[in-house]
C-alpha positions in Angstrom: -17.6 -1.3 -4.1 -16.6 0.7 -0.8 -15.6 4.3 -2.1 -13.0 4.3 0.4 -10.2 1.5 1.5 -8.0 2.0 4.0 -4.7 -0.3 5.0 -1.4 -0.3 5.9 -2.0 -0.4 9.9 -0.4 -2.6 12.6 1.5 -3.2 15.5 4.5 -1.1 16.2 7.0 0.0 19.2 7.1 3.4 20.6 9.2 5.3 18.6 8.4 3.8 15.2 7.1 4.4 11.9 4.2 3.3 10.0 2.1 4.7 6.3 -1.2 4.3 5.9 -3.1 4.2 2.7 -6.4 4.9 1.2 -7.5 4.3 -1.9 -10.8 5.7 -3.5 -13.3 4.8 -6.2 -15.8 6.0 -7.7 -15.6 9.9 -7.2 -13.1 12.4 -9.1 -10.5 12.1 -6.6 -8.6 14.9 -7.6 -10.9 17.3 -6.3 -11.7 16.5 -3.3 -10.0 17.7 -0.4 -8.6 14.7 1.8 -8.4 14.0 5.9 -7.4 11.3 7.6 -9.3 11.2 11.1 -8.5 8.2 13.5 -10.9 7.0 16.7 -9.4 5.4 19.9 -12.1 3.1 21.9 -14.1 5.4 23.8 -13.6 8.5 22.0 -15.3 10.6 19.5 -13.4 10.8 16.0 -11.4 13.4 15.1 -9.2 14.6 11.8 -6.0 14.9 12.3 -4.3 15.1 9.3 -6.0 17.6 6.1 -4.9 17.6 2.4 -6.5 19.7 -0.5 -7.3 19.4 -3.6 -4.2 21.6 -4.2 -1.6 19.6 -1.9 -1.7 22.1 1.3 -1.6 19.9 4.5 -2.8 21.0 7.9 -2.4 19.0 10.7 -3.8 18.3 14.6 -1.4 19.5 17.6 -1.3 16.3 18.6 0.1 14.7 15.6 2.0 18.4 14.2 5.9 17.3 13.0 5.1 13.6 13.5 2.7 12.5 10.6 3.0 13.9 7.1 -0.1 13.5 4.5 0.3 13.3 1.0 -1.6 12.4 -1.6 -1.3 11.1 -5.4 -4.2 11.9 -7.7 -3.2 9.5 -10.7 -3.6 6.2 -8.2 -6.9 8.0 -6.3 -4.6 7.5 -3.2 -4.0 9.7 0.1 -1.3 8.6 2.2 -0.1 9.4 6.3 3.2 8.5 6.7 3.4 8.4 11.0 6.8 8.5 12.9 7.9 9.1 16.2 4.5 6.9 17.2 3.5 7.3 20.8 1.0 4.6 22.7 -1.8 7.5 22.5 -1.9 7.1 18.4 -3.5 3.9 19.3 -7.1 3.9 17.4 -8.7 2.9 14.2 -7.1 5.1 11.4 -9.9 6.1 8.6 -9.7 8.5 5.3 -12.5 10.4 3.8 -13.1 13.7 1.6 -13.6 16.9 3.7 -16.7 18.9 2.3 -15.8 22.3 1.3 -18.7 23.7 2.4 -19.3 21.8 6.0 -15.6 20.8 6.7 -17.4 17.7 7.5 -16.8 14.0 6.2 -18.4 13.8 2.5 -18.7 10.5 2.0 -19.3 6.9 3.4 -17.0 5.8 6.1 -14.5 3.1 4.8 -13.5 0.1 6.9 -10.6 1.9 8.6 -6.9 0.2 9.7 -6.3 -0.2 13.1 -3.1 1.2 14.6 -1.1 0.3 17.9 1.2 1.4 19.5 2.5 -0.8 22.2 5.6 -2.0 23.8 
């Protein structure tokens, strides 16, 4: 079973509002600092959103006052709610734990939800 499953992506307008979702197994969620990181075509991936263990969220510039993370340690799930979408949030949407030590990506990429934005 993936350790990570992501969903909740699709198409939406400029302007709207979507929440992703990802769901882990197999690891004690509730210590593991969270990030979501997306990847447009072309580019390299980056986080964007950060949750720890602890609840403190930090986010990207780019995304700052637009997405909010959250997470709920009882269901193993880490959620982005996005609003105020723009056509440059376009990209594939993936979660994964955030090493304490590296600040890299702990484990084994999931399948990641795509996200457009598009008129």
């Amino acid at each position: 079973q993936a350790p990570l499953v992501e969903s909740g992506g699709g198409l939406v307008q400029p302007g709207g509002s979507l929440t992703l979702s990802c769901t882990a197994s197999g690891i004690l969620f509730s210590i593991h600092n969270m990030g979501w990181y997306r990847q447009a075509p072309g580019e390299e991936r980056e986080l964007v959103a950060h949750i720890t263990y602890s609840g403190d969220a930090n986010y990207a510039e780019a995304v700052k006052g637009r997405y909010t993370i959250s997470r709920n340690n009882a269901k193993n799930t880490v959620y982005l709610q996005m609003s105020s979408l723009k056509p440059e949030d376009t990209a594939v949407y993936y979660c994964n734990s955030v090493s304490r030590v590296s600040g890299k990506p702990a484990l084994t990429w999931g399948q990641g939800t795509q996200v457009t934005v598009s008129s």
